[in-house]
C-alpha positions in Angstrom: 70.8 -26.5 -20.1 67.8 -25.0 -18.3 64.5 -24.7 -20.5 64.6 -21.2 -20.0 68.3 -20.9 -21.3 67.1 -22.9 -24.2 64.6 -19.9 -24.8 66.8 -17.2 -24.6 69.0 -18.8 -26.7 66.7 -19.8 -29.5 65.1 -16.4 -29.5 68.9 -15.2 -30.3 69.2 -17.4 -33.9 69.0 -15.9 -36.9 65.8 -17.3 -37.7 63.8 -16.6 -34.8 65.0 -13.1 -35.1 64.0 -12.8 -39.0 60.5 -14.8 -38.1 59.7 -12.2 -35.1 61.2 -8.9 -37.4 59.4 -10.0 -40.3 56.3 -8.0 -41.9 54.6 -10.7 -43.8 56.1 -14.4 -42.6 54.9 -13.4 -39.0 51.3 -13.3 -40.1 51.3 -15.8 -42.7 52.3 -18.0 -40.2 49.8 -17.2 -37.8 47.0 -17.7 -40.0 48.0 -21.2 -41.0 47.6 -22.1 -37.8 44.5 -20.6 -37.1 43.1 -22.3 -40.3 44.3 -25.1 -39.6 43.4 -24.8 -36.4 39.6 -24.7 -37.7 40.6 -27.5 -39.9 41.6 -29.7 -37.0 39.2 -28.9 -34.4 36.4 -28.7 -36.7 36.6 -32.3 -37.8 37.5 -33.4 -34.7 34.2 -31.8 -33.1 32.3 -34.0 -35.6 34.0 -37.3 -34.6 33.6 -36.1 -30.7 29.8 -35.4 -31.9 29.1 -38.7 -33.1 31.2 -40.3 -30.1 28.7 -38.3 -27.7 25.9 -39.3 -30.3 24.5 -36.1 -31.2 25.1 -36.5 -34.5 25.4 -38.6 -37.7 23.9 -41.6 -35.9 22.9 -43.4 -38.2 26.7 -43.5 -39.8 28.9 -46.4 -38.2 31.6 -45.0 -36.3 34.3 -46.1 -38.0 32.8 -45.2 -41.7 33.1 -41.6 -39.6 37.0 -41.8 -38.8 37.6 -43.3 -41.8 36.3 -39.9 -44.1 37.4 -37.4 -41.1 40.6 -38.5 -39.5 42.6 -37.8 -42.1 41.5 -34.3 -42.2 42.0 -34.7 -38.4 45.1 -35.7 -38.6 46.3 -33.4 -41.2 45.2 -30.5 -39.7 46.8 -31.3 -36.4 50.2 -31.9 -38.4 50.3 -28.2 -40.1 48.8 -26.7 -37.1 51.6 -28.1 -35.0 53.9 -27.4 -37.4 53.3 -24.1 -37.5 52.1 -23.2 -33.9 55.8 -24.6 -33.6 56.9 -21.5 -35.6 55.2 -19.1 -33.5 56.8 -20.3 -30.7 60.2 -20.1 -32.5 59.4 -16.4 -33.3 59.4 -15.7 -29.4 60.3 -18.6 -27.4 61.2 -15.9 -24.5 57.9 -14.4 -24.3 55.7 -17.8 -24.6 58.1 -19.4 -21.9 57.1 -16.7 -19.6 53.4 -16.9 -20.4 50.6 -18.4 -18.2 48.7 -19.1 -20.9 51.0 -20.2 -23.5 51.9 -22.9 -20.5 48.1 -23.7 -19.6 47.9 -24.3 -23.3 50.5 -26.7 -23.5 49.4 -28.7 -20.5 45.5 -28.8 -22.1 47.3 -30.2 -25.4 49.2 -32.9 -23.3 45.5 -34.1 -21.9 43.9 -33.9 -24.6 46.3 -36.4 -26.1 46.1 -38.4 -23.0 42.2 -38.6 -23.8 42.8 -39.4 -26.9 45.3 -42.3 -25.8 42.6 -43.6 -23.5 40.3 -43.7 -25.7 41.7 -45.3 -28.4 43.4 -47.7 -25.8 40.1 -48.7 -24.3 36.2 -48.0 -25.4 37.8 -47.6 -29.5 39.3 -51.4 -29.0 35.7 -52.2 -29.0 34.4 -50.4 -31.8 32.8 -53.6 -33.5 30.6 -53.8 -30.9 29.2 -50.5 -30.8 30.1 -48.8 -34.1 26.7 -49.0 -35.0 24.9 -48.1 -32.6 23.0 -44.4 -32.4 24.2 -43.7 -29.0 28.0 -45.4 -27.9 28.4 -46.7 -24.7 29.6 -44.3 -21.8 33.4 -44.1 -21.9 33.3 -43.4 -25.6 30.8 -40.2 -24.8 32.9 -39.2 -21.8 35.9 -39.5 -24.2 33.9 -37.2 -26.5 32.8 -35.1 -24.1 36.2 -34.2 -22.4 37.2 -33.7 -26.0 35.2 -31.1 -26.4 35.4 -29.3 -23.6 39.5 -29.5 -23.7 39.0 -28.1 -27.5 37.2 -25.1 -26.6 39.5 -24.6 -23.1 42.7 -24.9 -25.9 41.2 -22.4 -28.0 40.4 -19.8 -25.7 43.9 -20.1 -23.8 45.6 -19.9 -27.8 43.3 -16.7 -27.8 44.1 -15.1 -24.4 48.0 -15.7 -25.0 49.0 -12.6 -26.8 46.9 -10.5 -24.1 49.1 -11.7 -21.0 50.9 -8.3 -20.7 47.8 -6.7 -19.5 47.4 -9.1 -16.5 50.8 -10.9 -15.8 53.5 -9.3 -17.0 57.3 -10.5 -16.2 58.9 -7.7 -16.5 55.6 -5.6 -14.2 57.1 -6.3 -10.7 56.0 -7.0 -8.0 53.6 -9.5 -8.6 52.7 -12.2 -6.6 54.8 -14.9 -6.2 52.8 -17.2 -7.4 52.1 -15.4 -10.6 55.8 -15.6 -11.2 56.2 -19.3 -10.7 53.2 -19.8 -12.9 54.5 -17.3 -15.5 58.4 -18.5 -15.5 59.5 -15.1 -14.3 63.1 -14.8 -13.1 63.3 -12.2 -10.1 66.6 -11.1 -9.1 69.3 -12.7 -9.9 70.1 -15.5 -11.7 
């Protein structure tokens, strides 16, 4: 089964339906996961701060993970839990958006970054944790961080606005646009 079949399927449950229809659920759901959202990207900018030593340097590293990540961490959790649901509300329209599917790929690097990081420069945190300034790959680390944050949030932002720029069923459109956007042109 083609991902796009998938879509077009789970759009057609009972649930989806009632999630998409519904007056109150809809939105509830959507501002869980922009709070959490904050939640997660708000803790995780201070940990990226102190990694790029900008702030908090005088706390050790870890003594910084240890009060933030598991705000972090939960925080990510209900934001992917629910960012989950808004894709199950209308898994036909974010398949066929750009920036529902730029989103995604930022998510994937940013948890590359986040693997490299805590797969190299973090192994070493004894020797560093302490100091005001980390060494290089743990500011890179932090750096990237940041920047994929703020790319994340303004692609989240943009997706709902995709109809005024790249719409699927606006034809023509370049064929890139179409490749980029998932749209299916003739037949299937």
């Amino acid at each position: 089964m083609s991902l796009l079949r998938f879509c077009e399927w789970l759009a057609a449950t009972p649930g989806s339906i009632a999630l998409h229809e519904s007056r109150y659920l809809y939105l509830v759901v959507l501002s869980v996961h922009v709070l959490t959202l904050c939640l997660f990207v708000g803790t995780a900018a201070m940990i990226d701060l102190r990694l790029i030593g900008m702030t908090m340097q005088r706390v050790r590293f870890s003594e910084v993970m240890e009060r933030l990540l598991p705000w972090t961490a939960a925080g990510f959790l209900l934001m992917i839990v629910s960012g989950s649901l808004l894709f199950y509300a209308a898994p036909l329209l974010r398949y066929q958006n750009i920036f529902f599917r730029a989103k995604m790929v930022v998510l994937v690097l940013s948890a590359v970054n986040v693997w490299i990081f805590r797969n190299t420069v973090d192994r070493r945190r004894t020797e560093w944790g302490s100091d005001p300034v980390p060494p290089r790959g743990a500011r890179w680390s932090g750096g990237v961080a940041l920047v994929l944050w703020a790319v994340l949030i303004v692609l989240g932002r943009m997706i709902p606005y995709q109809v005024y720029w790249f719409d699927c069923n606006k034809q023509p459109q370049p064929a890139i646009l179409n490749l980029l956007a998932g749209c299916i042109t003739g037949s299937r």
